[in-house]
N, C-alpha and C positions, 0 to 999 in steps of 0.2 A: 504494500500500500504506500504510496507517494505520499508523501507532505506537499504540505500550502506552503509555497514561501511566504516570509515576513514581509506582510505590506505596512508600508509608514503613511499614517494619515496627515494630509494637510492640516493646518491649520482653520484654515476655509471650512472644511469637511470636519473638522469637531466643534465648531462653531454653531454650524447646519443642524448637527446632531444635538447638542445641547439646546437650541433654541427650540428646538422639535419636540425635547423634552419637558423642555420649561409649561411650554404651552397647557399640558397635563390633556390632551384629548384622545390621546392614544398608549394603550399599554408600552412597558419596556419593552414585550417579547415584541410586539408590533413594529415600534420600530427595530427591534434588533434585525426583522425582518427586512422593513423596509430598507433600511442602509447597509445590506449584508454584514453583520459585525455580531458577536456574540453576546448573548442576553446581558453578563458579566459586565461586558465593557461600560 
């Protein structure tokens, strides 16, 4: 089984995400979905 390489997130793109969450309209798992990223992060 392959590994995923290590991708580095922009700045831009954890701003996107954070604002996304602030919002509170959508669960974490939702967006972990929407921005491919794991529930965790």
């Amino acid at each position: 089984m392959a590994r995923r390489p290590r991708r580095n997130h922009s700045p831009a793109f954890k701003a996107k995400v954070a604002l996304a969450a602030l919002k509170g309209d959508k669960t974490m798992s939702e967006l972990a979905t929407q921005f491919d990223v794991h529930p965790n992060q």
